[in-house]
Biotite code that builds the C-alpha atoms (Angstrom):
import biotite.structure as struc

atoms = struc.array([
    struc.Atom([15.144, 16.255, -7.718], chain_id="A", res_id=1, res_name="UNK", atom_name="CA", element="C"),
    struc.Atom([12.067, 14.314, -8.145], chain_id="A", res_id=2, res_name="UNK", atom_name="CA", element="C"),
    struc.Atom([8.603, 14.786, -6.318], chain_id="A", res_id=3, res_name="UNK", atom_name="CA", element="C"),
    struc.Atom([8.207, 11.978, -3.756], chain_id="A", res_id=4, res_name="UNK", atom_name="CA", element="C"),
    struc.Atom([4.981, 9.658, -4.726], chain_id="A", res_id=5, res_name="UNK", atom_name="CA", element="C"),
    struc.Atom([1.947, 10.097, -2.809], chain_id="A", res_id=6, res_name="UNK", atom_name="CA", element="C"),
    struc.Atom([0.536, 7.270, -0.190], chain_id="A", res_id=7, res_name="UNK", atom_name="CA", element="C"),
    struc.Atom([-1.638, 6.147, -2.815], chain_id="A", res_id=8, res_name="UNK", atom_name="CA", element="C"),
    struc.Atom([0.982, 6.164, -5.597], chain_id="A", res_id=9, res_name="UNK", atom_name="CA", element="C"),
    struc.Atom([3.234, 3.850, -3.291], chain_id="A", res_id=10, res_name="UNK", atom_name="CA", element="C"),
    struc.Atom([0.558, 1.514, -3.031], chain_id="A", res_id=11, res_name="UNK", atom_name="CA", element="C"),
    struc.Atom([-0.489, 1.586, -6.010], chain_id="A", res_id=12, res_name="UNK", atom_name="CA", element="C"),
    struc.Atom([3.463, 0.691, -7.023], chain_id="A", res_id=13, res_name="UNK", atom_name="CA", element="C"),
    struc.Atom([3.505, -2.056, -3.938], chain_id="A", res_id=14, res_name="UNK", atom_name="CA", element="C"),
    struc.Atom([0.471, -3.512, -5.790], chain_id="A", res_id=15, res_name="UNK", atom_name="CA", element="C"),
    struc.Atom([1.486, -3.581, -9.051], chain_id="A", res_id=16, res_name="UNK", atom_name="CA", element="C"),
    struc.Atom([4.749, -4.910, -8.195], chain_id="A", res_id=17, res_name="UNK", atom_name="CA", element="C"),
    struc.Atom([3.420, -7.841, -6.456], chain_id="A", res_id=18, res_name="UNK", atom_name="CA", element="C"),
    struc.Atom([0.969, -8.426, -8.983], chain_id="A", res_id=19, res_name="UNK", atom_name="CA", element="C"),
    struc.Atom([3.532, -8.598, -11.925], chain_id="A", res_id=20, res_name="UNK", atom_name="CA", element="C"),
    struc.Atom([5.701, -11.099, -9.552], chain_id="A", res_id=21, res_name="UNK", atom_name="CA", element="C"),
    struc.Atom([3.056, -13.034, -8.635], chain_id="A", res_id=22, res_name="UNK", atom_name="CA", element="C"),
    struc.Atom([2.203, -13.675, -12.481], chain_id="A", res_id=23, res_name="UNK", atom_name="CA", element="C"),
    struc.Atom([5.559, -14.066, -13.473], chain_id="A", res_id=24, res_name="UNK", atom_name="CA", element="C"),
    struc.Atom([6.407, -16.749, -11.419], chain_id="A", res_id=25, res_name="UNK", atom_name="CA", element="C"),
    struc.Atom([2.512, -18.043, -10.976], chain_id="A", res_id=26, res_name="UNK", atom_name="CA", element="C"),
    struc.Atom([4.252, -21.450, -12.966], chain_id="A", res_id=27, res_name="UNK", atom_name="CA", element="C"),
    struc.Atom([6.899, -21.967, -9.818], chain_id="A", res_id=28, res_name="UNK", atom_name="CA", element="C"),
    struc.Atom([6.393, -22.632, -6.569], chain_id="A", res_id=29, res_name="UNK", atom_name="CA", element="C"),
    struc.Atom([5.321, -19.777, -4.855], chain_id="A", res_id=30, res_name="UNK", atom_name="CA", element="C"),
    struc.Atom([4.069, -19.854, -1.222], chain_id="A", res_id=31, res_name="UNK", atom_name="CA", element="C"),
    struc.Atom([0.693, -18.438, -0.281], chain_id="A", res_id=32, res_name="UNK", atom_name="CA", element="C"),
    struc.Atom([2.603, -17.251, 2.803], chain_id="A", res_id=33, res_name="UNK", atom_name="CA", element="C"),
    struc.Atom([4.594, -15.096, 0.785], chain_id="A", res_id=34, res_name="UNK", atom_name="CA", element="C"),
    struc.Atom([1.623, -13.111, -0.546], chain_id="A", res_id=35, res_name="UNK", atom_name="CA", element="C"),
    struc.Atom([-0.781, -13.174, 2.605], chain_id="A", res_id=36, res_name="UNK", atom_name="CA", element="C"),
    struc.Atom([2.523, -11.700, 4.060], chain_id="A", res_id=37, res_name="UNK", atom_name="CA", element="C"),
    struc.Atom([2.688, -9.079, 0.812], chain_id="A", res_id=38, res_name="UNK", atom_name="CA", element="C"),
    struc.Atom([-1.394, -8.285, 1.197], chain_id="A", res_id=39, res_name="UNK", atom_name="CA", element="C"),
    struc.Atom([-0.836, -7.487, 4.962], chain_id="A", res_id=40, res_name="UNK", atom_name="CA", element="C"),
    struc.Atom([1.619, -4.690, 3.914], chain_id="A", res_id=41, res_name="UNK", atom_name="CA", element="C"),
    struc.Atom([-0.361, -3.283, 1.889], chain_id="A", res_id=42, res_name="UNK", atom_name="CA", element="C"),
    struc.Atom([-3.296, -3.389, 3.963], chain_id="A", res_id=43, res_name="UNK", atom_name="CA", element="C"),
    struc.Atom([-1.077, -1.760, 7.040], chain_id="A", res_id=44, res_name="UNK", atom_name="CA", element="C"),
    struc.Atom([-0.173, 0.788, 4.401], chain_id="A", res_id=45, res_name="UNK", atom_name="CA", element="C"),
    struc.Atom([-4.016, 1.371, 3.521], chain_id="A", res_id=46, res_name="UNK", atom_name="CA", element="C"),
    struc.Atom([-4.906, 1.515, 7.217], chain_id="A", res_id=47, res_name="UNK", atom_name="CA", element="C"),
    struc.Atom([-2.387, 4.048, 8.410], chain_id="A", res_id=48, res_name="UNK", atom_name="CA", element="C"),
    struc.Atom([-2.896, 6.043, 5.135], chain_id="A", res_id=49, res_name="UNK", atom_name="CA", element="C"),
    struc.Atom([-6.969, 6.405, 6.208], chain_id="A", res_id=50, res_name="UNK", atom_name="CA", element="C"),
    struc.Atom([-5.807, 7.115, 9.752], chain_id="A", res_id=51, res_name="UNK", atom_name="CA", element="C"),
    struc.Atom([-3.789, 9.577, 8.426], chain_id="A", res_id=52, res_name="UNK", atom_name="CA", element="C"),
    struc.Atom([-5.827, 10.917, 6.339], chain_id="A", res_id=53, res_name="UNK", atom_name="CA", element="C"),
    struc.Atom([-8.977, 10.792, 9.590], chain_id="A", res_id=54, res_name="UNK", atom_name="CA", element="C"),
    struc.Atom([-6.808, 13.291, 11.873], chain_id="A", res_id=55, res_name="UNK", atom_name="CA", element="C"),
    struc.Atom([-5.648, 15.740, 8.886], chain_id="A", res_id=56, res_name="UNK", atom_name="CA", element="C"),
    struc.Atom([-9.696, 16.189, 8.365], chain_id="A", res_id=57, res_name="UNK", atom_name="CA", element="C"),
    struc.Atom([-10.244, 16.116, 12.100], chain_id="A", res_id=58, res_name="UNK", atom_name="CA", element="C"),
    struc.Atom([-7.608, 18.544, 12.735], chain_id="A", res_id=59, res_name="UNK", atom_name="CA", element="C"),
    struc.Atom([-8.229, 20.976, 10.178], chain_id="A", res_id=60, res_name="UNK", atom_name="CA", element="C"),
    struc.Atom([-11.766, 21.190, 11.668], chain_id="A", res_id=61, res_name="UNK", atom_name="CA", element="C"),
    struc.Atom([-10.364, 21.825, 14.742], chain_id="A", res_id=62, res_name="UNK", atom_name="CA", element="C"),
    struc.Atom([-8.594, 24.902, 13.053], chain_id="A", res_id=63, res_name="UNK", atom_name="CA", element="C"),
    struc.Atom([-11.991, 26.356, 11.932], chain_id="A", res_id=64, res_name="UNK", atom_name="CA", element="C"),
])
């Protein structure tokens, strides 16, 4: 059984993903709506990730 990636692992796999389709088909027709919609998934990713991150530190100073 394999150890699940990390928040910043899956991003970094969202990103690279989009990135290699985005160059692969960069000669097609690909919509700019297609990767504003990609870039606000990630960035809802990256948001809740520092939230998350923001009430881990909070809390364990509340532990303290």
């Amino acid at each position: 059984m394999s150890a699940r990636p990390s928040r910043v692992e899956s991003i970094a796999l969202i990103y690279s993903q989009m990135n290699t389709k985005w160059s692969t088909r960069r000669d097609t027709n690909v919509t700019t709506l297609e990767m504003d919609h990609n870039l606000a998934i990630l960035e809802l990713i990256s948001w809740n990730y520092c939230q998350e991150e923001k009430n881990a530190r909070g809390y364990m100073k509340n532990q303290e």
